[in-house]
PASEBA-1860 file (N, C-alpha, C; in nm, 3 decimals):
! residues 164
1> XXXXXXXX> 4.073/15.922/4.016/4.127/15.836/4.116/4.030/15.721/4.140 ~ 4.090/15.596/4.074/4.021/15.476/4.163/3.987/15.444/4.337 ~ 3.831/15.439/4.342/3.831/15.419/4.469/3.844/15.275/4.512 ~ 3.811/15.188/4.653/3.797/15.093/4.687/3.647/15.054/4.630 ~ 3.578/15.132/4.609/3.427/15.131/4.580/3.434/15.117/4.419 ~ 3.519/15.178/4.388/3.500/15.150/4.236/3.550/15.045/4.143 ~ 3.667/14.983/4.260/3.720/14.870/4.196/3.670/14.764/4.239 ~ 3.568/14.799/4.367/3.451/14.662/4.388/3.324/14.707/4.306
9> XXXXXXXX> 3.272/14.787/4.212/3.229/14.775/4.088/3.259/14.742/3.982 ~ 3.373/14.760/3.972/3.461/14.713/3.837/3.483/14.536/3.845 ~ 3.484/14.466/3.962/3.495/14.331/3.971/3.395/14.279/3.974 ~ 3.278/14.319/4.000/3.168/14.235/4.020/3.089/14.302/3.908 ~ 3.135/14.375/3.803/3.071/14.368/3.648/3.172/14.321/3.588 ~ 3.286/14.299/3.621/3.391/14.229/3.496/3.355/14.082/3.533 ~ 3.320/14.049/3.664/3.385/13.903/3.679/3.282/13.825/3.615 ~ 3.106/13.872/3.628/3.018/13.755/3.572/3.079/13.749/3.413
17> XXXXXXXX> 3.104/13.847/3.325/3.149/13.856/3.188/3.283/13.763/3.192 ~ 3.361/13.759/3.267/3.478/13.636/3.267/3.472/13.536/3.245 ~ 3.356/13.486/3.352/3.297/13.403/3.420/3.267/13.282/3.271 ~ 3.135/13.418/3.182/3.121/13.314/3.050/3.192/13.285/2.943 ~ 3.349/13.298/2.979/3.463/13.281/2.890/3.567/13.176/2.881 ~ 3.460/13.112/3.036/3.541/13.002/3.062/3.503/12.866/3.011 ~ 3.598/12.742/2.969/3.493/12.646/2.915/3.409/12.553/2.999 ~ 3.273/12.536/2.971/3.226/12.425/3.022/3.275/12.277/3.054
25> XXXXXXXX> 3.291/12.262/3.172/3.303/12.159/3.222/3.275/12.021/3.180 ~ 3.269/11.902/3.121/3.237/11.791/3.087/3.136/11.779/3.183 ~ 3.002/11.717/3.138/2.897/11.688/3.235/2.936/11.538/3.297 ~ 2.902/11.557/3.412/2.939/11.445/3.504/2.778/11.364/3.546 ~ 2.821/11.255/3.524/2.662/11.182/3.563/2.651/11.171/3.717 ~ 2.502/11.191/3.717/2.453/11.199/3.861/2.441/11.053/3.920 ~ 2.449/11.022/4.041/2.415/10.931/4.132/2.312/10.888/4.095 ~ 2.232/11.040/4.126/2.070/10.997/4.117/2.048/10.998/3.986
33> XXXXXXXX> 2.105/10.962/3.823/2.105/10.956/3.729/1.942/10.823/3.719 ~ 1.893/10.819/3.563/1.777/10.722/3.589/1.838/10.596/3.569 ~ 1.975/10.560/3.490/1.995/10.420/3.488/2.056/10.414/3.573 ~ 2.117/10.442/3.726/2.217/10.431/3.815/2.139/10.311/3.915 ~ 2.225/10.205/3.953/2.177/10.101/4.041/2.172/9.983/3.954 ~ 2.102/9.912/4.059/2.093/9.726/4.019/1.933/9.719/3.981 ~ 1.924/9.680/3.847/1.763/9.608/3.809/1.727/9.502/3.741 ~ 1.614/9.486/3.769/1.563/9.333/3.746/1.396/9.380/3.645
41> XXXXXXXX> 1.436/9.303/3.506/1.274/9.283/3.433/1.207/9.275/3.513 ~ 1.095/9.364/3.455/0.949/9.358/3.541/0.874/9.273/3.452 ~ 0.855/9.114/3.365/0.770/9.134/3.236/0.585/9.117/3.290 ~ 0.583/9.161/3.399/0.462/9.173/3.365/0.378/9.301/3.352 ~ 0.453/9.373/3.404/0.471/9.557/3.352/0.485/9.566/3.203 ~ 0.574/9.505/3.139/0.670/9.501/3.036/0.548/9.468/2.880 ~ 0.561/9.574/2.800/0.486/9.533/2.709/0.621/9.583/2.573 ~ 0.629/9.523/2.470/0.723/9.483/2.351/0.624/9.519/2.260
49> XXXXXXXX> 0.700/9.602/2.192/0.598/9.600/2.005/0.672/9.524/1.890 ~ 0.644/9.540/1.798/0.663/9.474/1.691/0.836/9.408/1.648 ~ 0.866/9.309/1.642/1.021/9.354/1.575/1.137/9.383/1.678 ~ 1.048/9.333/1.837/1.166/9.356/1.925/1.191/9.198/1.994 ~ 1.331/9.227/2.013/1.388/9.081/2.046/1.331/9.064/2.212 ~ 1.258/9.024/2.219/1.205/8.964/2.374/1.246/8.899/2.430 ~ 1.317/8.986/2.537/1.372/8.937/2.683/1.261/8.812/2.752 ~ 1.339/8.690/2.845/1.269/8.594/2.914/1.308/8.667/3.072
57> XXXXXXXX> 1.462/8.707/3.079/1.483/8.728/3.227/1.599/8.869/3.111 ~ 1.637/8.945/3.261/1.760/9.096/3.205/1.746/9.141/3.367 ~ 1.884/9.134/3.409/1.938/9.220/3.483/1.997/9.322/3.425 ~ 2.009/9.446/3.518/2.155/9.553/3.486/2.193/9.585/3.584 ~ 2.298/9.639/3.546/2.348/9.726/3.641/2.465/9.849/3.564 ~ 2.415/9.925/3.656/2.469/10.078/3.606/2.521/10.174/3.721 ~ 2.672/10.205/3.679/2.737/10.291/3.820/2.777/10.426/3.748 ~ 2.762/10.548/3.757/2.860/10.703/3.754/2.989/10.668/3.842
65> XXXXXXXX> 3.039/10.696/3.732/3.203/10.713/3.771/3.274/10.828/3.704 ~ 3.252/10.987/3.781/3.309/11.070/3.704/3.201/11.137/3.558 ~ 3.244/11.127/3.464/3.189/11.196/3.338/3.074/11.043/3.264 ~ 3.135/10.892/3.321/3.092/10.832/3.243/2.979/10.758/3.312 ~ 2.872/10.713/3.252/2.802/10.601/3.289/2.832/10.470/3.231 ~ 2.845/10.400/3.381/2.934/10.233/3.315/2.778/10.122/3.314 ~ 2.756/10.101/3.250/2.685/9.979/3.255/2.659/9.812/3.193 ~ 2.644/9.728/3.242/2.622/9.551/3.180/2.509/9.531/3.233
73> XXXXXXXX> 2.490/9.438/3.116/2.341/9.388/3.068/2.358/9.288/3.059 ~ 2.301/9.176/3.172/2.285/9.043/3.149/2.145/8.994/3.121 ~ 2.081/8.920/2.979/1.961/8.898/2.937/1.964/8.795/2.853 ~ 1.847/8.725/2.927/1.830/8.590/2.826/1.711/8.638/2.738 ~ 1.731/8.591/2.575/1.656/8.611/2.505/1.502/8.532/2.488 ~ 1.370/8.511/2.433/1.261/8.454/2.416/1.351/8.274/2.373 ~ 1.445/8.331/2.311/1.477/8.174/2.249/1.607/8.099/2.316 ~ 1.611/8.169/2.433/1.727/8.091/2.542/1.857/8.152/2.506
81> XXXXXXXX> 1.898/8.207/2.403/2.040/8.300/2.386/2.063/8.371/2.512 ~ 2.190/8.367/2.534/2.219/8.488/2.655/2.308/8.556/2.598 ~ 2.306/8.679/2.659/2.367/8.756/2.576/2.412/8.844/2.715 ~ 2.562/8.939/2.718/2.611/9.088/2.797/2.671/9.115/2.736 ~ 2.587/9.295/2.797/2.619/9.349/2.701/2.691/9.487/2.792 ~ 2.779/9.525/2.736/2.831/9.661/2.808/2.877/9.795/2.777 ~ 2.913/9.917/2.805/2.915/10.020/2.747/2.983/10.111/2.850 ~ 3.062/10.230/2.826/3.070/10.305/2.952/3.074/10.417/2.869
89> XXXXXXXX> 2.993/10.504/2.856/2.976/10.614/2.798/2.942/10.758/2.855 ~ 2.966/10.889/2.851/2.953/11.001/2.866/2.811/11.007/2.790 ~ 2.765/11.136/2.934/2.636/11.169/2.866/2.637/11.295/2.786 ~ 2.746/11.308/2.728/2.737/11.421/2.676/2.719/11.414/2.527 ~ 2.654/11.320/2.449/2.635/11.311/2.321/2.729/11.261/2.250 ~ 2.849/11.216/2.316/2.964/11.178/2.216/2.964/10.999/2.204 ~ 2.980/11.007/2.096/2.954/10.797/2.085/3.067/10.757/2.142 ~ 3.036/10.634/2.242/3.138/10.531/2.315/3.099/10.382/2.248
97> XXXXXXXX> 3.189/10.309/2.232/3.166/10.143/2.211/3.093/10.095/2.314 ~ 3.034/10.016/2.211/2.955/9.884/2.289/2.996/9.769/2.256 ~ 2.990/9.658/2.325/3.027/9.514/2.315/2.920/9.486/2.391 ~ 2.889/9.331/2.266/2.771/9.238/2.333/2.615/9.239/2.272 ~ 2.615/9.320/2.235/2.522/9.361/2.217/2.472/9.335/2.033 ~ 2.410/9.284/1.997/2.425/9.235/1.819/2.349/9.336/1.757 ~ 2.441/9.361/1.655/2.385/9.486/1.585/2.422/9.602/1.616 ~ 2.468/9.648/1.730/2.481/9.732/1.738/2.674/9.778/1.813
105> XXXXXXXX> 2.755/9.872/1.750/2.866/9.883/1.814/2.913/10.030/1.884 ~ 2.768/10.111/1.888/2.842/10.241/1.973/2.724/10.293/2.024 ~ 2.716/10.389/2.174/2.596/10.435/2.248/2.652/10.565/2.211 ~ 2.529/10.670/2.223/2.538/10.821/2.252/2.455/10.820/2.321 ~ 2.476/10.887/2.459/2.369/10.915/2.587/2.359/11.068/2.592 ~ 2.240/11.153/2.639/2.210/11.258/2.673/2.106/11.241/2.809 ~ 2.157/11.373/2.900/2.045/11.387/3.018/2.010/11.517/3.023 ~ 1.865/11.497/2.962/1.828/11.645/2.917/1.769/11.694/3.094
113> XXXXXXXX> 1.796/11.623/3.160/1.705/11.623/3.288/1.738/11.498/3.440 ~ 1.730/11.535/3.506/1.780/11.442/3.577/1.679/11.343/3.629 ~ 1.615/11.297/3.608/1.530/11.181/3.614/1.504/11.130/3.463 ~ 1.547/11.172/3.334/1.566/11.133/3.234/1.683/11.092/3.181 ~ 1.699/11.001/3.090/1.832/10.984/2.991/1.789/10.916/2.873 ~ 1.840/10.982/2.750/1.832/10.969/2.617/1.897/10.882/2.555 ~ 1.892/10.728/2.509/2.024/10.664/2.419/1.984/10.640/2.273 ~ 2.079/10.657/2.246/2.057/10.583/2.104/2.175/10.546/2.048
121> XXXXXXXX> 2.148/10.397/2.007/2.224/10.280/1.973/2.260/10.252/1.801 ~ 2.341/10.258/1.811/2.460/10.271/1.649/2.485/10.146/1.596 ~ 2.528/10.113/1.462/2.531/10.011/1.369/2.653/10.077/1.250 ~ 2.733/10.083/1.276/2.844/10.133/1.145/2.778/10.323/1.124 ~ 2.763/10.366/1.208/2.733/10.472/1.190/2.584/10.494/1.155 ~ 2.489/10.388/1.170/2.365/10.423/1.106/2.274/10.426/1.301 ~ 2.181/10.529/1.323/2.104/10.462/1.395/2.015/10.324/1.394 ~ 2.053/10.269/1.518/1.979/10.165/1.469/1.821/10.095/1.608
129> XXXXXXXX> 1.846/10.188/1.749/1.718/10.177/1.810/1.785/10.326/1.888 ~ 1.653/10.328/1.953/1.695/10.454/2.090/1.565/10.435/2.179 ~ 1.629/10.482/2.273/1.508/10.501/2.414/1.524/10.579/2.478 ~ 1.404/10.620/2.616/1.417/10.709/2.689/1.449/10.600/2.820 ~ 1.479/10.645/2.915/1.473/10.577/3.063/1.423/10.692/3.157 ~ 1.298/10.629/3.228/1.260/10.738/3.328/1.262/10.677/3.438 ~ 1.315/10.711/3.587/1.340/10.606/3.709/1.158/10.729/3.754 ~ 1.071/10.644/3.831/0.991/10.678/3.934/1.025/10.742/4.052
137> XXXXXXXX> 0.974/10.857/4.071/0.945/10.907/4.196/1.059/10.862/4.329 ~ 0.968/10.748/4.307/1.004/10.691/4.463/1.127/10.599/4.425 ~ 1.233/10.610/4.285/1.308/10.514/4.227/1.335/10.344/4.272 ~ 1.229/10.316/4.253/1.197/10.182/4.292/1.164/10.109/4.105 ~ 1.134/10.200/4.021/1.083/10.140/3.888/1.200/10.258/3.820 ~ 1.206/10.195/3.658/1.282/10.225/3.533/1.173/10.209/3.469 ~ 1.163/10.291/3.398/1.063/10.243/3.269/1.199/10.290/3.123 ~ 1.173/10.188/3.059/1.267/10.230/2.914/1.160/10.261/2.796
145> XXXXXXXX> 1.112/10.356/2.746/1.014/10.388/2.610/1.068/10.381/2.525 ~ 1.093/10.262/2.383/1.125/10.308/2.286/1.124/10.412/2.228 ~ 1.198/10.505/2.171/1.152/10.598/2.079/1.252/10.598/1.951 ~ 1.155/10.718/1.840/1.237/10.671/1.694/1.374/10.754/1.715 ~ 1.438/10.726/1.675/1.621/10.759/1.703/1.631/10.908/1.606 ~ 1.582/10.947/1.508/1.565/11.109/1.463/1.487/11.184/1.537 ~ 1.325/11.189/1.542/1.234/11.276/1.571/1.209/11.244/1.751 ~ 1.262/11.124/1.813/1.266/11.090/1.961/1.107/11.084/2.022
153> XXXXXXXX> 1.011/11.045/1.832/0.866/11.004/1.883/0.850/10.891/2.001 ~ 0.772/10.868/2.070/0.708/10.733/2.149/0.733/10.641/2.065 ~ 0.761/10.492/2.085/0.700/10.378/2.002/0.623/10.294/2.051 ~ 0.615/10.205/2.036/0.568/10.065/2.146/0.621/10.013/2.244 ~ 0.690/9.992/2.273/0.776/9.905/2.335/0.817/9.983/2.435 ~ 0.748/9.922/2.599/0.770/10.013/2.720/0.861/9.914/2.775 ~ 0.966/9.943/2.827/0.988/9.793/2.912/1.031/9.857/3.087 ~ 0.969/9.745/3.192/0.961/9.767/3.304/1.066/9.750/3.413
161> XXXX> 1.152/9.790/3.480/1.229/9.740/3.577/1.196/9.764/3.679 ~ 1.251/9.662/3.786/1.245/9.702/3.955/1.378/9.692/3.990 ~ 1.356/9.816/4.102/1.535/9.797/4.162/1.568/9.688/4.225 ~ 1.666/9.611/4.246/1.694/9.526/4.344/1.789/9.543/4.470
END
């Protein structure tokens, strides 16, 4: 004979086992995500390595809406080009289009962490840059670290933002 006692054992060992049968949810970007908000180049923070197109002025701005992070990039280049650039992509590793941006036509974002986010930027299917973004503490700064788009080493190229 089933008791009341036994079928509140039987639910609370069946249900966590249910529980992992169900599918994961699409990850939803955080508020407090590191590209979320309005920023402004820092270049005197801002150090560039070899082979990178150098910003004179770059705003962004970046909003969570749901699963995706939406963001535009307004930046004048070293040689007066302006260029926006935009994207609204899931951080869940799956490539979204980009427009604006030369060279490159699709983002894949990851947030291995919530004061981190992972991109890396596409060319016909080839990688073609990636970075980290880490917002500060007190999210007043972005820092973007290049890194290599396979092994996700450091490179040169730190670049600085302040919120506005």
């Amino acid at each position: 004979m089933i008791t009341r006692v036994h079928l509140l054992l039987l639910l609370v060992g069946v249900a966590p086992a249910l529980d992992g049968q169900r599918a994961d949810p699409q990850p939803t970007v955080s508020a407090a995500g590191p590209l979320v908000g309005h920023w402004r180049l820092n270049l005197a923070r801002t150090h560039y390595g070899y082979g990178v197109d150098v910003r004179r002025r770059e705003t962004f701005a970046c909003d969570a809406n749901g699963p995706l992070l939406r963001c535009i990039i307004n930046s004048v280049r070293q040689d007066g080009r302006e260029l926006v650039g935009r994207f609204s992509a899931s951080i869940d590793g799956s490539r979204a289009p980009v427009n604006g941006i030369p060279d490159v036509d699709t983002v894949e974002l990851r947030q291995p962490a919530a004061s981190l986010l992972d991109a890396t930027f596409f060319w016909h299917g080839k990688a073609m840059f990636a970075y980290r973004a880490y917002r500060s503490a007190d999210k007043t700064l972005l820092m973007i670290v290049s890194v290599d788009p396979s092994s996700r080493a450091a490179l040169t190229t730190v670049v600085v933002y302040d919120r506005q």
